[in-house]
C-alpha positions as CSV (number, residue, x, y, z in Angstrom):
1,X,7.8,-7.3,22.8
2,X,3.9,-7.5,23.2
3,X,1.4,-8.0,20.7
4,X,-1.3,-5.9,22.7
5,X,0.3,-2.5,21.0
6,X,-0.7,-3.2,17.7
7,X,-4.0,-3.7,19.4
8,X,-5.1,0.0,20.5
9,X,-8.6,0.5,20.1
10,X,-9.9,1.8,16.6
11,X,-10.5,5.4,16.7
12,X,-13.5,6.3,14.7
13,X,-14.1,9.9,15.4
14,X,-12.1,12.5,16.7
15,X,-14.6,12.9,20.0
16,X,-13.5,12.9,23.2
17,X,-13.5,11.0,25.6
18,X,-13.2,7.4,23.7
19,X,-12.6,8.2,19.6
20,X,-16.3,6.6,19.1
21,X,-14.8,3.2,20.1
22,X,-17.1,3.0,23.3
23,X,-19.3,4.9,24.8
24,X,-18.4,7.8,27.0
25,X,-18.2,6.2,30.1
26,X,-16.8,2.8,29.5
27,X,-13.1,2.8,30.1
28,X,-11.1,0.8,27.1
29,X,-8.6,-1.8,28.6
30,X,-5.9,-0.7,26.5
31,X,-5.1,3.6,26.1
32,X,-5.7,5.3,22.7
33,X,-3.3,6.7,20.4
34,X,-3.4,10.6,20.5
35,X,-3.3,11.2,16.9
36,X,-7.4,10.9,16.5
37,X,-7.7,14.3,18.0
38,X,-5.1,15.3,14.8
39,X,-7.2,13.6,12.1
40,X,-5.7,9.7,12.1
41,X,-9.7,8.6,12.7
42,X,-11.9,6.8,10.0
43,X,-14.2,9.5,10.3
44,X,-11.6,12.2,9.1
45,X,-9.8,10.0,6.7
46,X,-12.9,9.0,4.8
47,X,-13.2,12.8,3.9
48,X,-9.4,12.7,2.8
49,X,-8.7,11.2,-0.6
50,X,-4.9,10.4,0.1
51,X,-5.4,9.1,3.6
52,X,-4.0,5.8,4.7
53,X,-7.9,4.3,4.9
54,X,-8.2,6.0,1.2
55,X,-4.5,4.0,0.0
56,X,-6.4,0.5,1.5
57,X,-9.6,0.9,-0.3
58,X,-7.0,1.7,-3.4
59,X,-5.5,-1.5,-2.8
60,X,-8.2,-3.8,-2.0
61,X,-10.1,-2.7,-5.0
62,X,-6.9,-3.5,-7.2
63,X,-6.7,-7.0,-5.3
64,X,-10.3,-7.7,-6.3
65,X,-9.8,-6.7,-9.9
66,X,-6.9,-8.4,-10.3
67,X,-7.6,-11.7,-8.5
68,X,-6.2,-14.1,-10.4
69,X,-2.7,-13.0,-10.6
70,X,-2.5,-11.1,-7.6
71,X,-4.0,-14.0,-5.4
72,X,-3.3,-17.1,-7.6
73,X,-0.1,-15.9,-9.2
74,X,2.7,-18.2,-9.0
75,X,6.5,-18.7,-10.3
76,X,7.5,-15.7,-8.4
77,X,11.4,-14.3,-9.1
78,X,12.9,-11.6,-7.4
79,X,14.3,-8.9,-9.9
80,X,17.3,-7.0,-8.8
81,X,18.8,-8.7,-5.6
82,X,21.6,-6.3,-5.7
83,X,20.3,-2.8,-5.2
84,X,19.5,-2.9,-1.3
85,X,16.8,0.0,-1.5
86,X,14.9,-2.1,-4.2
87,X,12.3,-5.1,-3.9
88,X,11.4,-5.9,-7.1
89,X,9.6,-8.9,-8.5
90,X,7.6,-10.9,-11.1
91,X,4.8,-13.9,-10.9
92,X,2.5,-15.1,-13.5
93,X,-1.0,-16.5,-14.0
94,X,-1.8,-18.0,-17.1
95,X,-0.8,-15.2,-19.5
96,X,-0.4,-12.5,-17.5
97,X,2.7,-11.2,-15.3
98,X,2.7,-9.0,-12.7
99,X,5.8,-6.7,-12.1
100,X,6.3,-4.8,-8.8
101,X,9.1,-2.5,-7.9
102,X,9.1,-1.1,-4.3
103,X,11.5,1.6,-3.3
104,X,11.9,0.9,0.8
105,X,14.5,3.9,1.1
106,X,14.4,7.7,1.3
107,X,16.1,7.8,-1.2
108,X,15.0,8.4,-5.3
109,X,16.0,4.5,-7.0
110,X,16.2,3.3,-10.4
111,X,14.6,0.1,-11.4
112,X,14.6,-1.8,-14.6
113,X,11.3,-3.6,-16.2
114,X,12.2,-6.7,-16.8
115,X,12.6,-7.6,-21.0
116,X,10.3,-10.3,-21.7
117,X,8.8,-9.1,-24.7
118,X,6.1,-7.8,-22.9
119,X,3.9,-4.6,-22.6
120,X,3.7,-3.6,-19.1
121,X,1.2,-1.4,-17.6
122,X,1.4,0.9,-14.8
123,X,-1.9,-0.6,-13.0
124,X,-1.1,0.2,-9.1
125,X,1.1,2.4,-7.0
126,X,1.3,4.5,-3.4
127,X,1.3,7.8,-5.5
128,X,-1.6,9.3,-7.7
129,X,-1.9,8.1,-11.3
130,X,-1.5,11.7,-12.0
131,X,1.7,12.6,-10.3
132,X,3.5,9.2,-11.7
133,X,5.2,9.1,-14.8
134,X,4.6,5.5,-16.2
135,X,7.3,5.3,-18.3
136,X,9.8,6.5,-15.5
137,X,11.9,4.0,-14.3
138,X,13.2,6.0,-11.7
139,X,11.0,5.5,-7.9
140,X,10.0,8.3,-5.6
141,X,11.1,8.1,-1.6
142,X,9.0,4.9,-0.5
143,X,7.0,4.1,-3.8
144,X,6.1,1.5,-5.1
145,X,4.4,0.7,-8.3
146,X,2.5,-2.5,-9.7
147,X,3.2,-3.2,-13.5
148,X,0.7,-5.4,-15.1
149,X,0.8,-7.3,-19.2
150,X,-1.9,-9.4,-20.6
């Protein structure tokens, strides 16, 4: 296996002949991924709010605001080892944990908040605040959610 395919040449429009990458006649080393003619370019995907690019910009910001126990979290347990469609774990900084529960199945999966005492607050997930029920503890098809207590 070869490293150089997760190294195609980032699309930023949808223009022919090179996605905005180079200009129109410089040949790329490497071929371009067809899907920036069908929207998969930054250019389209900054205009959509539930594109991939949109999901990383989600995420980074939540990184940032949650630094210290996203980055410098520590004592980490997994949660769950048994149910095979589930990754689930805790870590803590200080006083806060951090719970995440990650459904990597196509399949709907139950998961249980762990019972520390705590409060836990639905802070991140791969589905909009508005279609998630917080208190559900049932996941979506690939979703994963980031529970947070202070």
């Amino acid at each position: 296996m070869k490293k150089d395919h997760a190294r195609t040449p980032m699309p930023w429009t949808p223009n022919e002949p090179n996605a905005g990458f180079s200009g129109p006649n410089t040949k790329p080393w490497f071929y371009l991924n067809e899907s920036f003619r069908q929207g998969i370019n930054v250019e389209e995907e900054q205009k959509n709010s539930d594109s991939v690019l949109a999901f990383w910009k989600k995420a980074l910001e939540f990184r940032k605001n949650h630094k210290d126990i996203a980055v410098f979290g520590f004592d980490f347990k997994f949660i769950d080892l048994d149910n095979k469609k589930l990754f689930s774990f805790t870590k803590r900084y200080n006083n806060k944990t951090l719970f995440a529960a990650l459904n990597f199945s196509s399949d709907a999966t139950d998961f249980k908040i762990p019972n520390d005492g705590s409060s836990f607050k639905l802070e991140f997930g791969n589905y909009p605040k508005n279609e998630v029920d917080a208190s559900s503890r049932t996941l979506k098809p690939w979703e994963g959610r980031i529970y947070i207590n202070e």
